[in-house]
C-alpha positions in Angstrom: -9.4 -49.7 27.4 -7.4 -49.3 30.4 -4.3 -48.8 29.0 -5.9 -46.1 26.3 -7.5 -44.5 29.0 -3.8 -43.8 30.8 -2.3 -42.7 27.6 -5.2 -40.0 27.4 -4.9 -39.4 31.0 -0.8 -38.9 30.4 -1.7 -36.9 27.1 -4.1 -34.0 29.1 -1.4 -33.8 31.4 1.2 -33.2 29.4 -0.7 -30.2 27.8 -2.0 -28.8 30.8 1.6 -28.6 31.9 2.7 -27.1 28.8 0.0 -24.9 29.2 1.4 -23.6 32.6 5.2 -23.6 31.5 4.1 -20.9 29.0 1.8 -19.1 31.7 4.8 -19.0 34.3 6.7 -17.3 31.4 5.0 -15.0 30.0 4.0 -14.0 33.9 7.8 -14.0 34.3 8.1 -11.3 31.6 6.3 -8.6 33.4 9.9 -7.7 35.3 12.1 -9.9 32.8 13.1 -9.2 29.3 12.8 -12.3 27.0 16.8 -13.6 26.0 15.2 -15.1 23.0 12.1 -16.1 21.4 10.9 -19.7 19.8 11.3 -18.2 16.2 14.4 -16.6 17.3 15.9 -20.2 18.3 14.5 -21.7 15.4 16.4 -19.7 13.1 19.4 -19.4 14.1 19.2 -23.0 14.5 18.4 -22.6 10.7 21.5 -20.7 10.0 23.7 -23.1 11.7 22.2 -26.2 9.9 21.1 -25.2 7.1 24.5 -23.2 5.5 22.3 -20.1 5.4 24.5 -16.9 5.6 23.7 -13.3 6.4 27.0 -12.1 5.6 29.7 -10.6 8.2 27.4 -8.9 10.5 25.8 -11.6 12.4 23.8 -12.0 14.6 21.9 -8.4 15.8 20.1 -7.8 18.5 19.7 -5.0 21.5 17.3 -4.7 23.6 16.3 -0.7 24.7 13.7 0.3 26.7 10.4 1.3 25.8 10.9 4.8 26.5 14.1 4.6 24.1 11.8 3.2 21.0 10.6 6.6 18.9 7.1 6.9 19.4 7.1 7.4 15.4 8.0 4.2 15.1 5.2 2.9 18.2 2.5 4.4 15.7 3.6 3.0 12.6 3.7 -0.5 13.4 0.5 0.1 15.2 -1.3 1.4 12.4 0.2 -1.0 9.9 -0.1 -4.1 11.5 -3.0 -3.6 14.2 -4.8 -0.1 14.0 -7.4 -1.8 17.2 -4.4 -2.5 19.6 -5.0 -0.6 22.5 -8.8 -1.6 22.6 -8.9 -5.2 21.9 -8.4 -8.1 24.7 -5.9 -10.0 22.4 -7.6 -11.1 19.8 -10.1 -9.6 16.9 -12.5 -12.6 16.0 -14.0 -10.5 13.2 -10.4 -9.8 11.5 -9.9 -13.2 11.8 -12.2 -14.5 9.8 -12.1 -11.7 7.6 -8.3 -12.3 7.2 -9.0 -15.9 6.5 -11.5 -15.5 4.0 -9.2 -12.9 2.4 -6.0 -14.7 2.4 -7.2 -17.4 1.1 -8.4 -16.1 -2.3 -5.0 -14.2 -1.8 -3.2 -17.0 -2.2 -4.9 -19.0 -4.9 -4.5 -16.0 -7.1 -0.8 -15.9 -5.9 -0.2 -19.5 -7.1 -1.7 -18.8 -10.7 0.6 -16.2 -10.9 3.9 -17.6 -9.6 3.2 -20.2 -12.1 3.1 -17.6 -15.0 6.3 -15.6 -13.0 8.2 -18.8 -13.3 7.5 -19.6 -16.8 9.1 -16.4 -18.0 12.1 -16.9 -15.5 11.3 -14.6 -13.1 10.9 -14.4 -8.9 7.2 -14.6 -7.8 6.8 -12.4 -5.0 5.4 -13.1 -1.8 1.8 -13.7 -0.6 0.7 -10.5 1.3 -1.4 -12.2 4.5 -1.9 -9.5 6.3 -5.2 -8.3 8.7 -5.9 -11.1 11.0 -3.2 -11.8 13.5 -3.2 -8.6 15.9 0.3 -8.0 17.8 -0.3 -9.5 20.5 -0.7 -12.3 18.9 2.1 -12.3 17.0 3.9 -11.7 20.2 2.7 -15.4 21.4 3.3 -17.3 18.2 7.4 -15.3 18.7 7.8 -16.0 21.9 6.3 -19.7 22.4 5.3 -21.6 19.5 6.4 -23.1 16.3 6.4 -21.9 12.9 3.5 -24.2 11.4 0.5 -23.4 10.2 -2.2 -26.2 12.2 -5.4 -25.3 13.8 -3.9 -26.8 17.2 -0.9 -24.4 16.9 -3.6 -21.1 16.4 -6.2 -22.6 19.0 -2.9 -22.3 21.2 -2.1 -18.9 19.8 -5.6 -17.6 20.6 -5.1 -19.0 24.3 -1.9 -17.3 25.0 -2.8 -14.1 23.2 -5.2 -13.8 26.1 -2.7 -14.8 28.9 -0.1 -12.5 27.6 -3.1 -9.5 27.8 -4.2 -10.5 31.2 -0.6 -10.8 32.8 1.3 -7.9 31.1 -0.6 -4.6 30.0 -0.3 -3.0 26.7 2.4 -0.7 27.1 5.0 -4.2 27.9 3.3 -6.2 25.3 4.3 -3.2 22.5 7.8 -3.1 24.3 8.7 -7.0 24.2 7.1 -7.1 20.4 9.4 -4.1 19.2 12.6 -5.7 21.0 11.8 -9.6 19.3 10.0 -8.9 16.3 12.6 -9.8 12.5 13.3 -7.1 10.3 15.7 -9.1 8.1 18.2 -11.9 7.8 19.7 -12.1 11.7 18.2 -8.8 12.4 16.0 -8.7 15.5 14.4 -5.6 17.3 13.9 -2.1 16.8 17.5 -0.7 17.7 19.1 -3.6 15.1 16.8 -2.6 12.6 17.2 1.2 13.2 21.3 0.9 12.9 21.1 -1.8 10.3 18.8 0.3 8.2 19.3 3.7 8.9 22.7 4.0 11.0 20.8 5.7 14.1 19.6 4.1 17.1 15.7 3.1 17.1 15.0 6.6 19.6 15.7 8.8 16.7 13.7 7.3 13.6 11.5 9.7 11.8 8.4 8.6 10.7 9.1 7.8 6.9 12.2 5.5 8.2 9.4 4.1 10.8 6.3 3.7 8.0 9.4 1.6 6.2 10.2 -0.7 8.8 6.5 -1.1 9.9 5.9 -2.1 5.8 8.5 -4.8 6.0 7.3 -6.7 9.3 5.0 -9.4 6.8 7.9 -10.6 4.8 11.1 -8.5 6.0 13.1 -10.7 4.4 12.2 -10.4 1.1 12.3 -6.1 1.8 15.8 -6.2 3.1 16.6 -7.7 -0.7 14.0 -4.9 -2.8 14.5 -2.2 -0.2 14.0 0.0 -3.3 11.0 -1.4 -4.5 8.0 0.7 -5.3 5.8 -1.6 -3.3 7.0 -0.6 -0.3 7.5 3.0 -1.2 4.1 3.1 -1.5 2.6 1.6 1.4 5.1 3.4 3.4 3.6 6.3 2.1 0.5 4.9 3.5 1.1 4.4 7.1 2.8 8.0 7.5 -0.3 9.1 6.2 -2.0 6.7 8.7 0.7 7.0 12.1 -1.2 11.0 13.7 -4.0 8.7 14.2 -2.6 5.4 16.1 -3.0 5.9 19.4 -0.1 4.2 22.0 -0.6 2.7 25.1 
């Protein structure tokens, strides 16, 4: 029993020290911009390993200011991926469960139909999850934690989402998300994605070119590929429609 007991002992401490690590960082972040996040490491660790190529530009990332982000590309994001932001404390239970219940009929219909898409030879397209994870969440899941899908690695989630909205306000949280977030295959933050995309740096984006990026956050890999597809032309459509009312911090 003894020995259990010290293995326990040795367990809690190792969390509550992982705990802190991630505290001390994401207090750090307040006056110092991330040089990478977890899922950032993770794929180019990917890349390296795995013979994945994304051609001859590599790796793309620069990080600009907030003030140097179009605001038309602040509100699209906002209302496409988390209309509540500037009112919630990190986390929207209700969505949550909402998203949970949703997704999950999402994806058993997406499995029946995969399974008729491969039959006749053709690409299934991705599972649309989209309404419970706000951005700052997101944020957490970047910046700290792994890529898996456990209820340990969400309770985590939850208790950083909070930490990060306690120790940095709204307006840093939106900046750091913008400047880490994937818009494609090496392609990291708003100014990549802005010159990638649209050859212009991320402070002169309309709001169509803005609506477009914001659609492609949930699966921007599988955009970059179908950037034509009428999918996305059509929820972009939708969040320009949306961005007048998605207020910024």
């Amino acid at each position: 029993m003894k020995a259990i007991l010290r293995w326990v002992l040795c367990l809690l401490f190792a969390a509550v020290a992982l705990e802190v690590f991630f505290i001390g960082r994401i207090a750090a972040m307040a006056v110092i911009d991330p040089q990478s996040t977890a899922f950032q490491r993770s794929e180019a660790w990917q890349l390296a390993t795995e013979g994945r190529s994304n051609g001859e530009r590599g790796w793309k990332q620069e990080w600009v200011p907030y003030s140097q982000i179009a605001d038309s590309l602040k509100r699209a994001v906002i209302a496409s991926e988390d209309g509540e932001f500037i009112y919630h404390n990190g986390v929207e239970w209700e969505a949550v469960e909402r998203a949970r219940q949703r997704n999950a009929r999402a994806e058993q219909i997406a499995a029946r139909r995969a399974a008729q898409m491969r039959a006749r030879g053709k690409e299934p397209r991705p599972v649309q999850l989209r309404g419970g994870s706000t951005i700052t969440q997101q944020l957490a899941k970047n910046l700290l934690l792994s890529g898996e899908r456990t209820l340990l690695r969400k309770g985590q989630e939850l208790l950083l989402s909070v930490a990060l909205e306690l120790l940095l306000d709204k307006q840093r949280i939106l900046e750091i998300y913008l400047n880490s977030v994937e818009w494609g295959e090496g392609i990291f933050g708003a100014e990549a994605a802005a010159q990638h995309y649209f050859k212009k740096p991320a402070s002169r984006l309309g709001a169509h070119e803005a609506a477009k990026l914001a659609v492609m956050l949930p699966s921007p890999k599988f955009f970059e590929r179908r950037s034509g597809s009428a999918y996305l032309a059509g929820r972009t459509a939708t969040i320009v429609a949306r961005m007048p009312s998605a207020e910024l911090p």
